[in-house]
Structure formats: C-alpha cells, structure tokens
C-alpha positions in Angstrom: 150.0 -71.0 80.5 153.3 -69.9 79.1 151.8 -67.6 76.4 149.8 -65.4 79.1 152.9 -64.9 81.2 154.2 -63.9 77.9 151.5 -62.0 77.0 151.4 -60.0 80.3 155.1 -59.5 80.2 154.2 -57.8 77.0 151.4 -55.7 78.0 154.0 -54.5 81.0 156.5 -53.3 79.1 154.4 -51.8 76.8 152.9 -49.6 79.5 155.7 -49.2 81.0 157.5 -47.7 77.8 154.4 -46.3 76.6 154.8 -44.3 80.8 158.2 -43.6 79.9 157.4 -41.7 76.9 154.9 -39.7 78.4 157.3 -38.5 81.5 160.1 -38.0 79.0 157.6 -35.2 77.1 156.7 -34.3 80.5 160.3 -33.7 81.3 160.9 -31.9 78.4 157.9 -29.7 77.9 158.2 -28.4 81.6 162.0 -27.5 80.9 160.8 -25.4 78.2 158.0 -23.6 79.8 160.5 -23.0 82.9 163.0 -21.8 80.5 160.1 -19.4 78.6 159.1 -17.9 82.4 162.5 -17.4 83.8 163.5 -15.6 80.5 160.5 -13.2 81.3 160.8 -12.5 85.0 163.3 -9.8 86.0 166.8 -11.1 86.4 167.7 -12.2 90.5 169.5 -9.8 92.0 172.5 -12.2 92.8 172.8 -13.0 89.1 172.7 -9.3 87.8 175.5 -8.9 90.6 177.8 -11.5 89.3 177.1 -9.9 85.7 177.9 -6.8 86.8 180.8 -7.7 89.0 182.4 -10.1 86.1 181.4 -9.8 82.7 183.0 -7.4 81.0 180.9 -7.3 77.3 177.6 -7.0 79.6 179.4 -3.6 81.4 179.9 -2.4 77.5 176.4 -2.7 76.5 174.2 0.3 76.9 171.0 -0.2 79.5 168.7 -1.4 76.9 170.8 -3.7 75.6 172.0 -4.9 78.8 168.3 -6.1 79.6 168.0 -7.9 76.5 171.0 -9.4 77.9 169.9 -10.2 80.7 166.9 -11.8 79.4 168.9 -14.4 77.0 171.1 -15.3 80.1 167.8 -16.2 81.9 166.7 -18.0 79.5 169.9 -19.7 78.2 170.9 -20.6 82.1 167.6 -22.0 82.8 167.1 -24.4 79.3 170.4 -26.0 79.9 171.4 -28.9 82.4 174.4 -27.9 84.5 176.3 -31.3 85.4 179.3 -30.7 88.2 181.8 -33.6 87.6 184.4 -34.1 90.7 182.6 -31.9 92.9 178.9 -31.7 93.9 177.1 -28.4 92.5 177.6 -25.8 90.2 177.5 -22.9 91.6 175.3 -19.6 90.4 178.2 -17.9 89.3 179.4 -20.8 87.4 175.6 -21.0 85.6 175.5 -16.8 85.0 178.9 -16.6 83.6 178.9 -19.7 81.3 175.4 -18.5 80.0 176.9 -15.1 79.6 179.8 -16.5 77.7 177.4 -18.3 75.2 175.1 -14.9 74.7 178.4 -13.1 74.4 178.8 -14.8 71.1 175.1 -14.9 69.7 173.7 -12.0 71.4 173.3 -10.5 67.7 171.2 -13.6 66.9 168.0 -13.3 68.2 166.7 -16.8 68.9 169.8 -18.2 68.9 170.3 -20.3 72.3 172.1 -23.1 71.0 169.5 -25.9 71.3 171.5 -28.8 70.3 173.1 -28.4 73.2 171.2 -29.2 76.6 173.8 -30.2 78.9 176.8 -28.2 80.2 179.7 -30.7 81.9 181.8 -28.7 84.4 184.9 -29.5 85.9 186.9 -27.9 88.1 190.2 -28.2 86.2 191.5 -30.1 82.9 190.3 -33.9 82.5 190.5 -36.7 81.0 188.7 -37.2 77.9 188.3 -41.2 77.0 187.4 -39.7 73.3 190.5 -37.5 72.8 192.3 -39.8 74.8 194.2 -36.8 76.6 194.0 -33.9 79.2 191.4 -31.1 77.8 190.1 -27.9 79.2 187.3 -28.3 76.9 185.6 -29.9 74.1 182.6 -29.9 72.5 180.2 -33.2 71.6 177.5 -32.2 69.2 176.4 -35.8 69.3 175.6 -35.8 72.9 174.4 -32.7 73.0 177.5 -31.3 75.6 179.7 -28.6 75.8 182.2 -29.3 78.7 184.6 -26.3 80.5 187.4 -26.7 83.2 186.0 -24.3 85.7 189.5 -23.1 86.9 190.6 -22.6 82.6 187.1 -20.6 81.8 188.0 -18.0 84.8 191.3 -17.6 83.5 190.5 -16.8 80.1 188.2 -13.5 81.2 190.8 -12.7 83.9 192.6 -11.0 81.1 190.7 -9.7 78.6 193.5 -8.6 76.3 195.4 -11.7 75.4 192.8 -13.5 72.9 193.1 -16.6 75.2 189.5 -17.4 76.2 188.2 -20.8 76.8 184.9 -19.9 76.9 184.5 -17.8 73.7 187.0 -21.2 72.2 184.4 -23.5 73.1 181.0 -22.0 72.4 182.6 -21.2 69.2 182.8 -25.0 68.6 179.1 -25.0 69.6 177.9 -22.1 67.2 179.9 -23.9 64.3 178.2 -27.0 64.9 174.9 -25.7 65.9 174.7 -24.0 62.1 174.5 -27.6 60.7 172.3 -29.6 62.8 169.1 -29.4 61.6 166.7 -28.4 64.4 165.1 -25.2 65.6 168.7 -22.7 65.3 169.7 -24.7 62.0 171.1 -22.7 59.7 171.3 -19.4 61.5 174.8 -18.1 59.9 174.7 -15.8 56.9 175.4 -18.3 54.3 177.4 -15.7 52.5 179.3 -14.8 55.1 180.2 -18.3 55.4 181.3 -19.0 52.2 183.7 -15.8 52.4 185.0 -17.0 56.0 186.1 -20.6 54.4 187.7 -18.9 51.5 189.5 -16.4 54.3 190.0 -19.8 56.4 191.9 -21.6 53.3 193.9 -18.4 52.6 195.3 -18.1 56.3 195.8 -21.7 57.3 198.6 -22.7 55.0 200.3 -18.9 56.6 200.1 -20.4 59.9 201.1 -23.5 59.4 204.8 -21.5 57.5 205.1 -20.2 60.9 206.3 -17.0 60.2 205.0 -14.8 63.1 201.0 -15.0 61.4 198.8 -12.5 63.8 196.5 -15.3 64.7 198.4 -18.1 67.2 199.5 -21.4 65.4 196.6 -23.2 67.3 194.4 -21.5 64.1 196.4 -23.2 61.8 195.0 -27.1 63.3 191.8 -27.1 60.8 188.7 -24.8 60.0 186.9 -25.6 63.1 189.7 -24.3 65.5 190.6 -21.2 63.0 186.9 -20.1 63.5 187.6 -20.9 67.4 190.5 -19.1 67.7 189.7 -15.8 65.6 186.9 -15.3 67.7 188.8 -15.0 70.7 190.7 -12.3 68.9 187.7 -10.7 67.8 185.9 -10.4 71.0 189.2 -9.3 73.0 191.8 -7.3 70.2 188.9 -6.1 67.6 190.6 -3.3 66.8 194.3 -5.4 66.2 192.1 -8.1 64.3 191.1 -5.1 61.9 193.8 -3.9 61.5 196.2 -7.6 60.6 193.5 -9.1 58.9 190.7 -6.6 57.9 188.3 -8.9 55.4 188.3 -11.4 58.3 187.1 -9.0 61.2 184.2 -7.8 58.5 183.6 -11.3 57.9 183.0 -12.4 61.5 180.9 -9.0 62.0 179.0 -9.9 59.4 178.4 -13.6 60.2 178.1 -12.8 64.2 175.9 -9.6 63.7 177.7 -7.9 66.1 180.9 -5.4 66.0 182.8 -5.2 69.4 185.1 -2.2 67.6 181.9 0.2 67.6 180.7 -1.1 71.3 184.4 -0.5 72.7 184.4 2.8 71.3 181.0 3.6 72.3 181.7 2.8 76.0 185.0 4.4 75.7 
C-alpha cells in the first residue's frame, strides 16, 4: 500500500513540474512575442511625450533616428520586468526614461537590448543593499539578472546634463560591461579591439587617479576597471567635447567601442 501512495506522489510531482515547465516557457515565449509587437507598433503618445519632454540625446537625434529610437525603447520597456520596491507601481515615466537611458548607451548597437538582464528594481531613494552591506543608489547583479536605480538619484543625474554625474548612464554601463561576457544572445557584442585598447587606456589612467593630482576623470574612476568604464561614460555622453580634448585616445576608444559619437550629434543639433 505504501509503495502506491509513493508511487502517486511521484506521478504528482512529476506532472506537476513537468506543468510548471510548460507555463514557465509559456511565460517566457509570450514576453517575447509582446516585446517583438510593441517594438513594431507606433510609440503611445504619452511615452513619445515624456521623450520629448525629458530626454535630452532623443531631442539631438534627427527624425529618422529618433524613430529607430523610439522603436528600441518599445521594445526594451516592454522585454523587461519593472519591480517598484517601497512603493506600489512604476510609473510610465519611470519605464520610458529608464529604457531610454539603456538605448542612450547602445543605441549604436543594433540588437543590443541587454538580455541578461530582465528585471529592473526601482526605488524611490538610496537603499539598503544586504550584498554591499551599505546605502546605494544603484548596483548591478548580473547573476540575478537586475539592474536596480534610486528613482529620486536617476532624475537627478539628467537634471543637469553638464556635470558628468549620471546614475543612469553609471549603471547601465555596469550592465553593458557585464552583458559583453555572458554568453547568450548579446554575448560578445563590444569590438574586441576596442577593448583591448580601453584596458590598456584603463591601466594607464588608474594609477593617475589614484596620485590624486586633479586627473580630468573624478577619483571614483580610479576604484577598478569596471567603475573607470562607468564613470568615463558619463563624461562621454555629457562633456564629449572636454573628454576629447583631456584624454583624446580614450574618447576614440569609447566611440569606437560604443559606435556612436555624441561630439558630431551635439554639433549637428547645434
């Protein structure tokens, strides 16, 4: 008697796994076909407002560009899982703006949407982190698949768009570094030559920083690789031309590696 009861107990969770894995490629096949038809429909209204009204890089770009934009917000917004912590939704303008953020950086990758990466944490100020084991304003877990953002710190970075201090650029940064090496459908997407010149440029300027003799980039550079590639691309995105001009082979570099060169768009919207 005791072996049927064990037997059926069996056959239950068997089906009942064997269910599971059937909704969970449910679950993830819809996601993508929602993602793939909202990345083709025209952009909502209300979002193309809040792009229009708040992101400076989309007001640079000319029209056709701007609706290739507009496209890889769609679809970026719409693959990712937005998960409000300490208050109960994220808004629209939080999802079009943190999409447009990510874009911002690979929008000279085709392709690139940072798949690793399905869930986007949001708080409404710094928090905790139990892993760093301090207050952040961001962070990045490649391992869980997260990039997390203090709503409140991510507004304040674009509110000035001159003082290279932009979480949002800081932490999909993070993402873009990590995304190179994990090997799914984006692996590998950086110019591997590009790279190899950006980690010679990287071990050339840290030990500068670290002297802390007034280097052009701020000491924050100087932590490690990962937070030099961080921080330069804040300065790249919102002092182009300054980054030229202090460190020239470095501005290249990240032109080259990012496919994109905010000098020519500034002076092309000027």
């Amino acid at each position: 008697m005791f072996g049927y009861v064990l037997l059926a107990l069996l056959l239950i969770g068997l089906v009942i796994a064997v269910v599971k894995l059937f909704y969970d490629v449910f679950v993830i096949v819809y996601e993508q076909v929602l993602a793939w038809l909202m990345s083709n429909k025209p952009i909502a209204n209300e979002h193309l407002s809040i792009l229009k009204k708040y992101s400076a890089y989309y007001n640079l770009l000319s029209d056709f560009n701007k609706k290739q934009f507009e496209k890889r917000v769609q679809h970026f917004m719409y693959s990712k899982k937005f998960i409000p912590r300490g208050f109960e939704i994220v808004t629209d303008e939080m999802r079009v703006l943190i999409s447009s953020s990510a874009i911002q950086l690979v929008f000279g990758l085709p392709g690139v949407y940072l798949a690793n990466f399905d869930k986007i944490l949001v708080y409404l100020d710094s928090y905790y982190s139990h892993i760093g084991k301090r207050y952040h304003q961001g962070e990045v877990n490649p391992r869980a698949g997260v990039i997390i953002l203090s709503w409140n710190s991510f507004v304040k970075g674009y509110a000035d768009l001159k003082d290279s201090l932009n979480l949002g650029i800081h932490e999909m940064a993070h993402a873009i570094h990590f995304e190179n090496r994990i090997k799914n459908k984006d692996y590998d997407f950086l110019d591997f030559e590009a790279l190899e010149i950006l980690n010679e440029i990287t071990r050339r300027e840290i030990p500068k920083i670290r002297e802390g003799n007034g280097h052009f980039l701020r000491n924050y550079a100087g932590t490690n690789q990962y937070e030099f590639f961080a921080v330069a691309l804040e300065y790249f995105f919102e002092n182009p031309q300054e980054l030229y001009e202090a460190i020239p082979d470095l501005y290249i570099t990240l032109k080259n590696l990012l496919n994109q060169d905010p000098i020519k768009l500034y002076k092309l919207a000027s």
